[in-house]
PDB file with one MODEL, atoms N, CA, C and O in Angstrom:
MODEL        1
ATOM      1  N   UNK A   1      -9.964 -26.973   1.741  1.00  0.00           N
ATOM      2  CA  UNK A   1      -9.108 -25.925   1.212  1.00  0.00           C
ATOM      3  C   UNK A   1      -9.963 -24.912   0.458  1.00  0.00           C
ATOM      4  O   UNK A   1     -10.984 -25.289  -0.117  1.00  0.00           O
ATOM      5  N   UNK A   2      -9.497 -23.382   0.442  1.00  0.00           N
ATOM      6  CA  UNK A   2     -10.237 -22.406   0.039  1.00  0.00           C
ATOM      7  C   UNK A   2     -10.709 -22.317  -1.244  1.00  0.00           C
ATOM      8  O   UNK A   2     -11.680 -23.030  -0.989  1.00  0.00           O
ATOM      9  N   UNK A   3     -10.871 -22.041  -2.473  1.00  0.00           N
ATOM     10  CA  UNK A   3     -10.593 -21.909  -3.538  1.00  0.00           C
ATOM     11  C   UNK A   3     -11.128 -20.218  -4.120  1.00  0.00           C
ATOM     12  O   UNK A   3     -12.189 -19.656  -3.851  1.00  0.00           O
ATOM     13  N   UNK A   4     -10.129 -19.771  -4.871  1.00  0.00           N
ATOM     14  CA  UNK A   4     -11.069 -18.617  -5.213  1.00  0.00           C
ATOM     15  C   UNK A   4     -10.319 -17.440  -4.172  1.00  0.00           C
ATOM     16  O   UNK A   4     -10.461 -16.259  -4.488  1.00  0.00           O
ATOM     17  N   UNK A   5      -9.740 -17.689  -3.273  1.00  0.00           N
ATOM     18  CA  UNK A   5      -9.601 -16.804  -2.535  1.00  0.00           C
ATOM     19  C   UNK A   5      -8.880 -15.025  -2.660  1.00  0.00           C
ATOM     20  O   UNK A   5      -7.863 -14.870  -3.336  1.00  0.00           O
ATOM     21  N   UNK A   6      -9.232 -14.373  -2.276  1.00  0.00           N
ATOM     22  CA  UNK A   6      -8.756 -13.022  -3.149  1.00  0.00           C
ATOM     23  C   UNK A   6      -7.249 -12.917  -2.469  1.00  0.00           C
ATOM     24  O   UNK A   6      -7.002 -13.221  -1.302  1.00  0.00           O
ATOM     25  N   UNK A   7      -6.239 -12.397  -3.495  1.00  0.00           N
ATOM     26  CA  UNK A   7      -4.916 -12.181  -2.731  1.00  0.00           C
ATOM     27  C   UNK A   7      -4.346 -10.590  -2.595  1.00  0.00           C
ATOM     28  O   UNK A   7      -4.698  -9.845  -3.510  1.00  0.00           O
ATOM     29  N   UNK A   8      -3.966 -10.330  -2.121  1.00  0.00           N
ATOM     30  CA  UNK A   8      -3.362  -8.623  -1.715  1.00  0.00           C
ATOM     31  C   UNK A   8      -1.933  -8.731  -1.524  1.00  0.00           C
ATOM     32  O   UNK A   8      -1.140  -9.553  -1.064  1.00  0.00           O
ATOM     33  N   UNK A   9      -1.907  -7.464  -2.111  1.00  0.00           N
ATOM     34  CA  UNK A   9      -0.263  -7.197  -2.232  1.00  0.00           C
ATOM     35  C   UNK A   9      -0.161  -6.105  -1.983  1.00  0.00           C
ATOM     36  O   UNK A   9      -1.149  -5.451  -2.317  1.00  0.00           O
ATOM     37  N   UNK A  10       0.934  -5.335  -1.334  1.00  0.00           N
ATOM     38  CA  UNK A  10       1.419  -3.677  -1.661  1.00  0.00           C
ATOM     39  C   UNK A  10       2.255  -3.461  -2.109  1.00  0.00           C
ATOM     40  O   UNK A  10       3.222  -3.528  -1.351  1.00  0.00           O
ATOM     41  N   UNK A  11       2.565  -3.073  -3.521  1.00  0.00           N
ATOM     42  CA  UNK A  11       3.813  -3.049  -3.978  1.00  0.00           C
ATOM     43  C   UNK A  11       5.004  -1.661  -3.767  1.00  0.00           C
ATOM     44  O   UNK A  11       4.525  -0.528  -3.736  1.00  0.00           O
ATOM     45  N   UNK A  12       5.900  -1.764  -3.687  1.00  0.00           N
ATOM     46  CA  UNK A  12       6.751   0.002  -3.635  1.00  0.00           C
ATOM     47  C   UNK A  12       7.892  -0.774  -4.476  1.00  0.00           C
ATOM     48  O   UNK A  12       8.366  -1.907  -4.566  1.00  0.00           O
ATOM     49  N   UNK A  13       8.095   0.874  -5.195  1.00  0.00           N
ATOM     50  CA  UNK A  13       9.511   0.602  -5.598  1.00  0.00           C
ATOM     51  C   UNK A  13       9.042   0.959  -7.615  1.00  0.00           C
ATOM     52  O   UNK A  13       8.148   0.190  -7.968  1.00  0.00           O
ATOM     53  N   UNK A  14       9.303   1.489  -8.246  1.00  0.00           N
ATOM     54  CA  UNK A  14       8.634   1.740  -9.546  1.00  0.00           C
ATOM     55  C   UNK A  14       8.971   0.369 -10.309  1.00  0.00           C
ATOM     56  O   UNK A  14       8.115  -0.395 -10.755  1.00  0.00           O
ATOM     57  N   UNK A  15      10.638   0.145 -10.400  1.00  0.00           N
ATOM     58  CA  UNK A  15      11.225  -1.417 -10.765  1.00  0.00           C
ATOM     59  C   UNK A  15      10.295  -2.161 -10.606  1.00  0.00           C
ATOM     60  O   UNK A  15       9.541  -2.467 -11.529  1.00  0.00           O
ATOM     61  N   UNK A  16      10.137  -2.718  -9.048  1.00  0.00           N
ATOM     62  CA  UNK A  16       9.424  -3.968  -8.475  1.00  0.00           C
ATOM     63  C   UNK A  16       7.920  -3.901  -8.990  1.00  0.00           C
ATOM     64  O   UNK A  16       7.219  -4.798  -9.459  1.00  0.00           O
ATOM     65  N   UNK A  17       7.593  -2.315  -8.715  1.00  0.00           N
ATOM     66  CA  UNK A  17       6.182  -2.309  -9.065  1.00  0.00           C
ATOM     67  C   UNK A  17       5.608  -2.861 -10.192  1.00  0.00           C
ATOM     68  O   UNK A  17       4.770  -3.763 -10.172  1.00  0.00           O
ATOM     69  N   UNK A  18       6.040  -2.339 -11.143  1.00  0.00           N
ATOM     70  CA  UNK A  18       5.877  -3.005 -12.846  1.00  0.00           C
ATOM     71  C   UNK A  18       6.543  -4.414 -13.055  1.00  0.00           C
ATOM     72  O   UNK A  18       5.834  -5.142 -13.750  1.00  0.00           O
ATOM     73  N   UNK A  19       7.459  -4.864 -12.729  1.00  0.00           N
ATOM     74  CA  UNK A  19       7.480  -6.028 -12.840  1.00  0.00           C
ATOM     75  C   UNK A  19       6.403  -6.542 -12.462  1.00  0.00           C
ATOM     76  O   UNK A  19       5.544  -6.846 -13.289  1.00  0.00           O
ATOM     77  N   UNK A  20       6.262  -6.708 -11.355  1.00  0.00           N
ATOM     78  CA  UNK A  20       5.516  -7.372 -10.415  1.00  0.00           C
ATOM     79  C   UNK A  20       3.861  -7.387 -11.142  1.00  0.00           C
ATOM     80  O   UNK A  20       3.127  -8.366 -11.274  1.00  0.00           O
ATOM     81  N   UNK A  21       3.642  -6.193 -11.473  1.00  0.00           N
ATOM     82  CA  UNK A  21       2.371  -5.800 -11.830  1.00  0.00           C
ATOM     83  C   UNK A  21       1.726  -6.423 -12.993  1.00  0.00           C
ATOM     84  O   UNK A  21       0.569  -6.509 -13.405  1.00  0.00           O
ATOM     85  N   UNK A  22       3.109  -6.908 -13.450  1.00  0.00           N
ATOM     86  CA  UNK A  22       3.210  -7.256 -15.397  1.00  0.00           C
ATOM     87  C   UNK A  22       2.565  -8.505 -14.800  1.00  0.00           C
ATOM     88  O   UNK A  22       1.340  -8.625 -14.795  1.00  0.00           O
ATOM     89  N   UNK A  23       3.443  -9.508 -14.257  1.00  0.00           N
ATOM     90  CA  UNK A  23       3.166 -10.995 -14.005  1.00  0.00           C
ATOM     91  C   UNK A  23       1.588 -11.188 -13.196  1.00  0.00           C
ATOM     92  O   UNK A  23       0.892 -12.197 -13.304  1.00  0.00           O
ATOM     93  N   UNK A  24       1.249 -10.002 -12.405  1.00  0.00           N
ATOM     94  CA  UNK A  24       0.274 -10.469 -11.599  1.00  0.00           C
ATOM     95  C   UNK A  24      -0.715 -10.344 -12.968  1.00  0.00           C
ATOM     96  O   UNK A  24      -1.436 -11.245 -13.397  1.00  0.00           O
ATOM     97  N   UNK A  25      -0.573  -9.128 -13.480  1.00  0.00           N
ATOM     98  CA  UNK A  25      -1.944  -9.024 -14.832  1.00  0.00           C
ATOM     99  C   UNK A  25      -1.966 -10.430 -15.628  1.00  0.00           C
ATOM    100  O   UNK A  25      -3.018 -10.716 -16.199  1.00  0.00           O
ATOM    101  N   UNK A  26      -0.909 -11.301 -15.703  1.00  0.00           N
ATOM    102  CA  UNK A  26      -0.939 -11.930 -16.776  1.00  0.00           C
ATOM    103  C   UNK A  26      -1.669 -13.319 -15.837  1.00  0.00           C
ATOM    104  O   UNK A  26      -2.214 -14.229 -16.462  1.00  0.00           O
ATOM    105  N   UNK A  27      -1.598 -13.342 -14.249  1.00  0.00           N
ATOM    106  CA  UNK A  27      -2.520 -14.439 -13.901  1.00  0.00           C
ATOM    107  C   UNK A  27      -3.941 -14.162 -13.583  1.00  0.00           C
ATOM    108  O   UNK A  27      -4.734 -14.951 -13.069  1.00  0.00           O
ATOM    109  N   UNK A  28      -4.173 -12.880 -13.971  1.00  0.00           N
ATOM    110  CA  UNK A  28      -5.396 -12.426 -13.353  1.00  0.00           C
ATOM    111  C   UNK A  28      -6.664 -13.637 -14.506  1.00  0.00           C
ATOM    112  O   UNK A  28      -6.335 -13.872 -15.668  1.00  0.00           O
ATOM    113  N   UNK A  29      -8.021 -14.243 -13.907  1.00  0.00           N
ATOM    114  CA  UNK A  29      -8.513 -15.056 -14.703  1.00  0.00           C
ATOM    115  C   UNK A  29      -9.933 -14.235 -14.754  1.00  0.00           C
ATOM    116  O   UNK A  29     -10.671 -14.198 -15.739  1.00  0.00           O
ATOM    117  N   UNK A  30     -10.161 -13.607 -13.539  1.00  0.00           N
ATOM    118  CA  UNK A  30     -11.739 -13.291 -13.624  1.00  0.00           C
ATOM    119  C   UNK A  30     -11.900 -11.749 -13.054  1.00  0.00           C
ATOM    120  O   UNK A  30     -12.935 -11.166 -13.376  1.00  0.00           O
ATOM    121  N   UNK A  31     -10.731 -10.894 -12.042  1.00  0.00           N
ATOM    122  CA  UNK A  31     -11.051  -9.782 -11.760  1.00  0.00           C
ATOM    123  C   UNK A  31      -9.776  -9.339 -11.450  1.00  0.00           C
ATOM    124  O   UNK A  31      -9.009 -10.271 -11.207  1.00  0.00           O
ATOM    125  N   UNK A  32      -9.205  -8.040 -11.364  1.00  0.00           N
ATOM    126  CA  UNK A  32      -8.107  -7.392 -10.588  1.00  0.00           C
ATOM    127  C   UNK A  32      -9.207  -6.018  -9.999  1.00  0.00           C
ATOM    128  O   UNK A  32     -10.113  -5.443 -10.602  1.00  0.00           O
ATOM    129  N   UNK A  33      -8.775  -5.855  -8.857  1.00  0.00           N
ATOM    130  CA  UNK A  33      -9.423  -4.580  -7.796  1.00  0.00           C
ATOM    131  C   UNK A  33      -8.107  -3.978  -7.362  1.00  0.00           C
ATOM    132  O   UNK A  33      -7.389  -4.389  -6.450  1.00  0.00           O
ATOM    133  N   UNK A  34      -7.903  -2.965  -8.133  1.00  0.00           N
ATOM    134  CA  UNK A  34      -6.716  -2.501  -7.840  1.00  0.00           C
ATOM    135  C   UNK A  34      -7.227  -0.746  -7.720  1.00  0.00           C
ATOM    136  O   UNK A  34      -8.009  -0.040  -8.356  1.00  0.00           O
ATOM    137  N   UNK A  35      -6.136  -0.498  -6.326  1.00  0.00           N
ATOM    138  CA  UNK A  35      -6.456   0.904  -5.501  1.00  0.00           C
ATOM    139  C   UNK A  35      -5.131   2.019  -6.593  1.00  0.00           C
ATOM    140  O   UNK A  35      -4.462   1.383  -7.406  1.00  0.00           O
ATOM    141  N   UNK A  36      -4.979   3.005  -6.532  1.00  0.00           N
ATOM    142  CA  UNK A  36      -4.092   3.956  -6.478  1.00  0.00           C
ATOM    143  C   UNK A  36      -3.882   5.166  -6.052  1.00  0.00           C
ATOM    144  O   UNK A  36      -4.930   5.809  -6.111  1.00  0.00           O
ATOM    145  N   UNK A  37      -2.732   5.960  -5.521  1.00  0.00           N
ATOM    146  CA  UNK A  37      -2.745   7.262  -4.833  1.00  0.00           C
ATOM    147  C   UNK A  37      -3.219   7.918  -6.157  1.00  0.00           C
ATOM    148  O   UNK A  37      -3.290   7.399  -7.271  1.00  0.00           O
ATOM    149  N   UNK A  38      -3.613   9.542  -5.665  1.00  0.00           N
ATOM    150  CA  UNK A  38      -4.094   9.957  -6.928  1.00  0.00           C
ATOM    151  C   UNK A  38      -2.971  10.472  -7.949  1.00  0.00           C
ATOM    152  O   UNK A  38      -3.373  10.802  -9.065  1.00  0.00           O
ATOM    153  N   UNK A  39      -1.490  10.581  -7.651  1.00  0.00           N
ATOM    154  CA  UNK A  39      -0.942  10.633  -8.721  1.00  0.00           C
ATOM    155  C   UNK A  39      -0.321   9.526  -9.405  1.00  0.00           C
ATOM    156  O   UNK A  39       0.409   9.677 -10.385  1.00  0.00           O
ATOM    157  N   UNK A  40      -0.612   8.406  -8.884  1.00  0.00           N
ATOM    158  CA  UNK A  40      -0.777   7.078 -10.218  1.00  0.00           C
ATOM    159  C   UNK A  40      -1.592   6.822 -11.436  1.00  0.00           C
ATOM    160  O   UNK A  40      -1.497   5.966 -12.316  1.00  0.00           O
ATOM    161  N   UNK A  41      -2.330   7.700 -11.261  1.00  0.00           N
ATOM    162  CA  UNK A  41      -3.169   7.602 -12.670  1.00  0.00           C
ATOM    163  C   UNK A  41      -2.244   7.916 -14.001  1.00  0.00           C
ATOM    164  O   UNK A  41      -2.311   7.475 -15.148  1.00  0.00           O
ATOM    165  N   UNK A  42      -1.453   8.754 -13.445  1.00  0.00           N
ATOM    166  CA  UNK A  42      -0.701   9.586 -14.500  1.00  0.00           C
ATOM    167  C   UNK A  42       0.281   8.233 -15.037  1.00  0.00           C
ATOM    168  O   UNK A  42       0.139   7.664 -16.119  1.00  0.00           O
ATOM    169  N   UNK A  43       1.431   7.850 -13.844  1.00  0.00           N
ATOM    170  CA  UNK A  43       2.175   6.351 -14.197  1.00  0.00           C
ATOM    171  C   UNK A  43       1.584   5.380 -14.770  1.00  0.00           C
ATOM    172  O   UNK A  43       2.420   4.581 -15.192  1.00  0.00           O
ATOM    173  N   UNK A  44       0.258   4.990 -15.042  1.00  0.00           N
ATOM    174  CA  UNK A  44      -0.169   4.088 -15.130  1.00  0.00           C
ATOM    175  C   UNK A  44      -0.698   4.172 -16.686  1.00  0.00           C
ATOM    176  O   UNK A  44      -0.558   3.175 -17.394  1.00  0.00           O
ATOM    177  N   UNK A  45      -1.212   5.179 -17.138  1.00  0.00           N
ATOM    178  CA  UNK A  45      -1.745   5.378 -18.569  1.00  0.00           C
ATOM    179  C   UNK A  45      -0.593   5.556 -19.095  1.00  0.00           C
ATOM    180  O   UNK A  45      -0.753   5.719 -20.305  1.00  0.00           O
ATOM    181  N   UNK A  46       0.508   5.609 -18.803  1.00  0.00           N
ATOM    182  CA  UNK A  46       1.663   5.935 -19.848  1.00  0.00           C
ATOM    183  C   UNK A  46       2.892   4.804 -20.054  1.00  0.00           C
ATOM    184  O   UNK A  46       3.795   4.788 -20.890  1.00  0.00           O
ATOM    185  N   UNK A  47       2.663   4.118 -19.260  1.00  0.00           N
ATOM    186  CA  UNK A  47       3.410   2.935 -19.105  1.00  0.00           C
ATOM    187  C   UNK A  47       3.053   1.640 -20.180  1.00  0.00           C
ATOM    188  O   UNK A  47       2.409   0.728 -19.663  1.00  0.00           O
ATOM    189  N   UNK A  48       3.292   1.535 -21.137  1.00  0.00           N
ATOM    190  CA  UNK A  48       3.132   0.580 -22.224  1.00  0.00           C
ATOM    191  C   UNK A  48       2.916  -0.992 -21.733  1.00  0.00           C
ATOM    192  O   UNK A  48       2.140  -1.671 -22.405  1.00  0.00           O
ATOM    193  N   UNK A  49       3.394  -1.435 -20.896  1.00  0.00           N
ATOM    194  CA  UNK A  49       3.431  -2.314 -20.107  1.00  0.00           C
ATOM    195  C   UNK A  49       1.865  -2.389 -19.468  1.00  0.00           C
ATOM    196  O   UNK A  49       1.114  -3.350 -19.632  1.00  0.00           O
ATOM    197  N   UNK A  50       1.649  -1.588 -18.967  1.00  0.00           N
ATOM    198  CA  UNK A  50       0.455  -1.675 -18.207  1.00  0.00           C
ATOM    199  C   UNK A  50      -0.629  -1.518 -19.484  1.00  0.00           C
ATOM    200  O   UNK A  50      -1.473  -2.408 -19.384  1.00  0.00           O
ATOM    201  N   UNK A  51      -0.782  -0.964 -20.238  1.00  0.00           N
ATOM    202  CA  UNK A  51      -1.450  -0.439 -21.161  1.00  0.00           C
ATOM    203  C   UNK A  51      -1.828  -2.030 -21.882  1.00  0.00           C
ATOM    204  O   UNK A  51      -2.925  -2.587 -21.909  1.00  0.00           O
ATOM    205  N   UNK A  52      -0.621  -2.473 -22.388  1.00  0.00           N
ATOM    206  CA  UNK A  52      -1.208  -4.222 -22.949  1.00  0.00           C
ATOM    207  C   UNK A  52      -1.672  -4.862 -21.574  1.00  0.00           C
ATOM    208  O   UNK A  52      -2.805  -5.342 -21.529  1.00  0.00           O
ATOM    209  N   UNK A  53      -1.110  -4.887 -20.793  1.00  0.00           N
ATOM    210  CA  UNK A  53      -1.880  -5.979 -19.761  1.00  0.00           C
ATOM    211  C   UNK A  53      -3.007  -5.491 -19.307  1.00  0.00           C
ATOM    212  O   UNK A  53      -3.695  -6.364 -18.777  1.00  0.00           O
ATOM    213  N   UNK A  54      -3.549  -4.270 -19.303  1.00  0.00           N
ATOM    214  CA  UNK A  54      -4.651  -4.064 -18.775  1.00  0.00           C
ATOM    215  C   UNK A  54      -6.246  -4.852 -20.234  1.00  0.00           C
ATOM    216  O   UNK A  54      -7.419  -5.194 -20.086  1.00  0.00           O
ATOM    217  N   UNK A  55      -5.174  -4.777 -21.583  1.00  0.00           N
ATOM    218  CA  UNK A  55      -5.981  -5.251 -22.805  1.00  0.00           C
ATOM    219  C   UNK A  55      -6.272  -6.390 -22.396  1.00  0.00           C
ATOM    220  O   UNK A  55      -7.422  -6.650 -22.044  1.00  0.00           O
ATOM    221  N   UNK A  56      -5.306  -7.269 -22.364  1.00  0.00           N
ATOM    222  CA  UNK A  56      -5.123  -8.727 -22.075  1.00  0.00           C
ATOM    223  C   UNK A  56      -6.073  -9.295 -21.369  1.00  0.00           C
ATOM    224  O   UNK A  56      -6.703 -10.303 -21.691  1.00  0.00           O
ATOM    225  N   UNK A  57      -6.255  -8.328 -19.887  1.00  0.00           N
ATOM    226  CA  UNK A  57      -7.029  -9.004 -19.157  1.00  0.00           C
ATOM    227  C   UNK A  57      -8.421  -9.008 -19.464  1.00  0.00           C
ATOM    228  O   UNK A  57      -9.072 -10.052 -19.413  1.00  0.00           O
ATOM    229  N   UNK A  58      -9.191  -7.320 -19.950  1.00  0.00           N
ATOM    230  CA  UNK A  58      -9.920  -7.278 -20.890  1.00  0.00           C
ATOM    231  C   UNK A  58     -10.528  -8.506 -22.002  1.00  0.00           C
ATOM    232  O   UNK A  58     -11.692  -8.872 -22.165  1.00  0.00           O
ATOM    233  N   UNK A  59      -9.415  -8.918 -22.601  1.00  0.00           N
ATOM    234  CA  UNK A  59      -9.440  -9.887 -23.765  1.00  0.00           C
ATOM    235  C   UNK A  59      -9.990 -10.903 -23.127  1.00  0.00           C
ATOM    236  O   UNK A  59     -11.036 -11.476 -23.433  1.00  0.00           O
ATOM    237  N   UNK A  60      -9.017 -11.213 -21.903  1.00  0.00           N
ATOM    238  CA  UNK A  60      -9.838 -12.697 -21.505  1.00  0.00           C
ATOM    239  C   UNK A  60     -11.344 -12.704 -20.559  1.00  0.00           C
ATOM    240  O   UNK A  60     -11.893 -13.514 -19.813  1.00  0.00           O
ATOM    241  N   UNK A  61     -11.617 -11.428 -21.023  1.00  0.00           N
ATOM    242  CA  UNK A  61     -13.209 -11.502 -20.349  1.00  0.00           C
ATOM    243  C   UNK A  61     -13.340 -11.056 -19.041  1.00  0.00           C
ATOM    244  O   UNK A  61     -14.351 -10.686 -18.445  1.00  0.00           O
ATOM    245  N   UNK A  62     -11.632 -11.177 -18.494  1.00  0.00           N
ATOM    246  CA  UNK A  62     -11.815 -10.523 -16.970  1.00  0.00           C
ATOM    247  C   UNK A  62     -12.101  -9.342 -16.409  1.00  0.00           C
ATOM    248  O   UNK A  62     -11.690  -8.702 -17.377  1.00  0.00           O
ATOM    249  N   UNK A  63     -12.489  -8.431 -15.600  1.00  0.00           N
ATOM    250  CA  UNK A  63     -12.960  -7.136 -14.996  1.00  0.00           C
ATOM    251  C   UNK A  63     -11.742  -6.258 -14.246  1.00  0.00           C
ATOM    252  O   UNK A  63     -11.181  -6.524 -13.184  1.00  0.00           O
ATOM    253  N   UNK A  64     -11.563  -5.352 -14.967  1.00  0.00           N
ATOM    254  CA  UNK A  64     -11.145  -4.381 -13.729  1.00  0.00           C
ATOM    255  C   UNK A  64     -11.233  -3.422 -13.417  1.00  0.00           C
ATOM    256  O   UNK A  64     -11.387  -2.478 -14.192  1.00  0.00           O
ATOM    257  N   UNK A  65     -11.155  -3.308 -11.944  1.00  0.00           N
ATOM    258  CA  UNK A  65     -11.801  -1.999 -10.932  1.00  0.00           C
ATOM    259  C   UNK A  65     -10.872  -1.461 -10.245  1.00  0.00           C
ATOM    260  O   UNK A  65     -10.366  -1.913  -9.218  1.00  0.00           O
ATOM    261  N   UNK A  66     -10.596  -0.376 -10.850  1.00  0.00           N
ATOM    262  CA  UNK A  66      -9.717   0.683 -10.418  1.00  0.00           C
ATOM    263  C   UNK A  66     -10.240   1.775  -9.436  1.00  0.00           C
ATOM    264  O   UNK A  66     -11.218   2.451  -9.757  1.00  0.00           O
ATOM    265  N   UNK A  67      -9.506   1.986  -8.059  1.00  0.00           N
ATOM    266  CA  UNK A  67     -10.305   2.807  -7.607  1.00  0.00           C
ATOM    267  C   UNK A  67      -9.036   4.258  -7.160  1.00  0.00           C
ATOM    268  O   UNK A  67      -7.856   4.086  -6.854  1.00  0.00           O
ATOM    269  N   UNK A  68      -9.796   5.645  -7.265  1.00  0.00           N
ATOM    270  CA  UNK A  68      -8.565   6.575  -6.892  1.00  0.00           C
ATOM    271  C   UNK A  68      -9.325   7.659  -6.943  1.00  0.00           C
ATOM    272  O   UNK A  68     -10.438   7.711  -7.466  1.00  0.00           O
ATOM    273  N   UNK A  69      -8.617   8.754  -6.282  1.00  0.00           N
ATOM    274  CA  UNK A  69      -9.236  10.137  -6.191  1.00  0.00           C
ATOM    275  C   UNK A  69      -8.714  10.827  -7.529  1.00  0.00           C
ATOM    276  O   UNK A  69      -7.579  10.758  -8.002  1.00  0.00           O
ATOM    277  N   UNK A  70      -9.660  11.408  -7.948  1.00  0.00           N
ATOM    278  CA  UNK A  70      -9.968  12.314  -9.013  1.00  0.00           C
ATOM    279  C   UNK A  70     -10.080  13.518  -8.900  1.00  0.00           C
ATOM    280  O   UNK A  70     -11.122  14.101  -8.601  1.00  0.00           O
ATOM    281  N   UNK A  71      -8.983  14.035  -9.135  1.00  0.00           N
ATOM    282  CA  UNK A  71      -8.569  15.866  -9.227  1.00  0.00           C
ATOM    283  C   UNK A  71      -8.597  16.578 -10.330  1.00  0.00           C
ATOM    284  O   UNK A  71      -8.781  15.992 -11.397  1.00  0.00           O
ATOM    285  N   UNK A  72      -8.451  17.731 -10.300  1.00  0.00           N
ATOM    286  CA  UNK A  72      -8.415  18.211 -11.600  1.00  0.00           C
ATOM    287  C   UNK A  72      -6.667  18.165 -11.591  1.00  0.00           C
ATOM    288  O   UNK A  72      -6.470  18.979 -12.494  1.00  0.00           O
ATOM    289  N   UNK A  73      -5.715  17.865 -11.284  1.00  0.00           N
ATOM    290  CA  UNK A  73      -4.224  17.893 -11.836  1.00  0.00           C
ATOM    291  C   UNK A  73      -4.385  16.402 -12.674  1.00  0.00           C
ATOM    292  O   UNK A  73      -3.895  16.275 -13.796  1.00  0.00           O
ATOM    293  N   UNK A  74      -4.988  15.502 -12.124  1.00  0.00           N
ATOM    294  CA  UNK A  74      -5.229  13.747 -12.717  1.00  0.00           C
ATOM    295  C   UNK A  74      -6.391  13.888 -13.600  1.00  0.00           C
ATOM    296  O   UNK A  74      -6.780  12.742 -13.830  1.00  0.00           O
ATOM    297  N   UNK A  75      -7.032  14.624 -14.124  1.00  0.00           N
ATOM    298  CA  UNK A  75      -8.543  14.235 -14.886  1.00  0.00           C
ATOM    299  C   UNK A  75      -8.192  13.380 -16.276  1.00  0.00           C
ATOM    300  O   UNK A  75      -8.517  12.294 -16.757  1.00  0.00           O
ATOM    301  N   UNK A  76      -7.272  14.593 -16.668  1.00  0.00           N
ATOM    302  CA  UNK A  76      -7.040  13.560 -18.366  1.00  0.00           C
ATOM    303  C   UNK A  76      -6.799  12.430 -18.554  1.00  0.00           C
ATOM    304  O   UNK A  76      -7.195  11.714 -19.473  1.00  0.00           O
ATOM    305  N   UNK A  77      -5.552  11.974 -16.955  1.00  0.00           N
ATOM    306  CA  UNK A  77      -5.102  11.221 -17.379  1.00  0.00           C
ATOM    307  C   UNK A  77      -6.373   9.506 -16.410  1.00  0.00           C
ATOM    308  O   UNK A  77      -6.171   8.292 -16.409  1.00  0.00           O
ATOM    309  N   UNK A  78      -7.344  10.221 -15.881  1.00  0.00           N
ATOM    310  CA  UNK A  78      -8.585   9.391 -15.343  1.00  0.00           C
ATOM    311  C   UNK A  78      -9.242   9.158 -16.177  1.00  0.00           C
ATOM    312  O   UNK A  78     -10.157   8.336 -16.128  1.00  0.00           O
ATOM    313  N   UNK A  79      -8.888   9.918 -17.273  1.00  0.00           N
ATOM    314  CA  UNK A  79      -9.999   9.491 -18.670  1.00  0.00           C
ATOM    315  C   UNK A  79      -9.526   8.639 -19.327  1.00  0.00           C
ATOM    316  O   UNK A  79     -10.257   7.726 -19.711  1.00  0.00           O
ATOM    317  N   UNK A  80      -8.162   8.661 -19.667  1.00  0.00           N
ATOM    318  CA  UNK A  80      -7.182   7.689 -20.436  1.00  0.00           C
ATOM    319  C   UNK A  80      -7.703   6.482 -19.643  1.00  0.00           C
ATOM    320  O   UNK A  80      -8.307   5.573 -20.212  1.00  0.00           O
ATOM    321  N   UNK A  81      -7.412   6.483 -18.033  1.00  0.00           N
ATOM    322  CA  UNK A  81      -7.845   4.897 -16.976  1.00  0.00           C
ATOM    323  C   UNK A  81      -8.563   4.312 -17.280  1.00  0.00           C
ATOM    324  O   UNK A  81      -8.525   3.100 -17.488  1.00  0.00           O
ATOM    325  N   UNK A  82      -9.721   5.305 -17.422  1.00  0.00           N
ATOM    326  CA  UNK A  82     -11.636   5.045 -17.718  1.00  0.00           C
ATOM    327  C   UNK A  82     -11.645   4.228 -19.336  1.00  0.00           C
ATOM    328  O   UNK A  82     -12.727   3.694 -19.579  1.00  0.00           O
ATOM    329  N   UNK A  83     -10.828   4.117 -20.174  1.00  0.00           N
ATOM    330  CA  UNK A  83     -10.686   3.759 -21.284  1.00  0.00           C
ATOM    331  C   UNK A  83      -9.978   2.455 -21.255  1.00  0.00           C
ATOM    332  O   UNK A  83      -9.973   1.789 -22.290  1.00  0.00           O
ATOM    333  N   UNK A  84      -9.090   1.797 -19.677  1.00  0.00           N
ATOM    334  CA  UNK A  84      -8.215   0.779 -19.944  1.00  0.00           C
ATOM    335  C   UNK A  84      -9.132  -0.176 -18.739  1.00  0.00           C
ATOM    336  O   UNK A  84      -8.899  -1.343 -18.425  1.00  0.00           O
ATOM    337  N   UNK A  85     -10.130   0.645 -18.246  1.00  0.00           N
ATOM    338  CA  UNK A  85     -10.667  -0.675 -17.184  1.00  0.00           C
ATOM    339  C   UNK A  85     -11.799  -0.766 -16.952  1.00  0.00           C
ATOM    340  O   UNK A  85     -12.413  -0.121 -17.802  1.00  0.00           O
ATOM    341  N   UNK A  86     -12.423  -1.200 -16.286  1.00  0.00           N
ATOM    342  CA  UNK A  86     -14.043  -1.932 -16.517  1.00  0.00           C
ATOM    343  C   UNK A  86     -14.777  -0.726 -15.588  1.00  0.00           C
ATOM    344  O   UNK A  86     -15.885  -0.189 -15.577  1.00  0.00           O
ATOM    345  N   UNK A  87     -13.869  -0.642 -15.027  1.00  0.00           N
ATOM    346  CA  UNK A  87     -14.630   0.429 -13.678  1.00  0.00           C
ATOM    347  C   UNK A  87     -13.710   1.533 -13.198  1.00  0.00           C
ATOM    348  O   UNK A  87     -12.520   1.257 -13.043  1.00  0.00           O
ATOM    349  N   UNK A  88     -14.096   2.616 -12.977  1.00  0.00           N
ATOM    350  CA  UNK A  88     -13.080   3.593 -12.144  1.00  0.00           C
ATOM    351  C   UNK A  88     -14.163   4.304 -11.249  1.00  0.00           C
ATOM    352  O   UNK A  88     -15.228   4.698 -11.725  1.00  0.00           O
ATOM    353  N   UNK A  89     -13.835   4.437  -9.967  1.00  0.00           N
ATOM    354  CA  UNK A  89     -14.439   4.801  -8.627  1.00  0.00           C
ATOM    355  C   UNK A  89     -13.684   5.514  -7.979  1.00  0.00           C
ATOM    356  O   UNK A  89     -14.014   5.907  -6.861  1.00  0.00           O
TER     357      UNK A  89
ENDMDL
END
């Protein structure tokens, strides 16, 4: 049996999304690699929810790598990102 194995999801739906997003942050142990269109940057720094779980995972030592296109309509809020995760690409 595998162990370790990486899992993928696509989430839709803003509801489902954040739920969903809340519980996955809270099992994350060692990395989350998470993609976004480029106007998620904006949903994502402002969402309080995401904002502690992105700490959390932080806290427990784990990594995350955010990856998304960077415009000038998204910059500020890529800077706010650049401040909640280990990596932005």
């Amino acid at each position: 049996m595998l162990t370790n194995t990486p899992k993928f999801e696509i989430l839709s739906g803003s509801e489902n999304a954040v739920e969903r997003g809340v519980k996955f942050m809270k099992n994350t142990k060692t990395r989350m690699d998470i993609t976004f269109e480029k106007d998620d940057p904006s949903i994502v720094a402002q969402i309080p929810a995401y904002n502690e779980g992105y700490k959390d995972i932080i806290k427990r030592g784990a990594k995350i790598r955010c990856v998304t296109e960077v415009t000038p309509e998204n910059i500020l809020y890529c800077k706010k990102l650049l401040k909640m995760v280990t990596e932005l690409l």
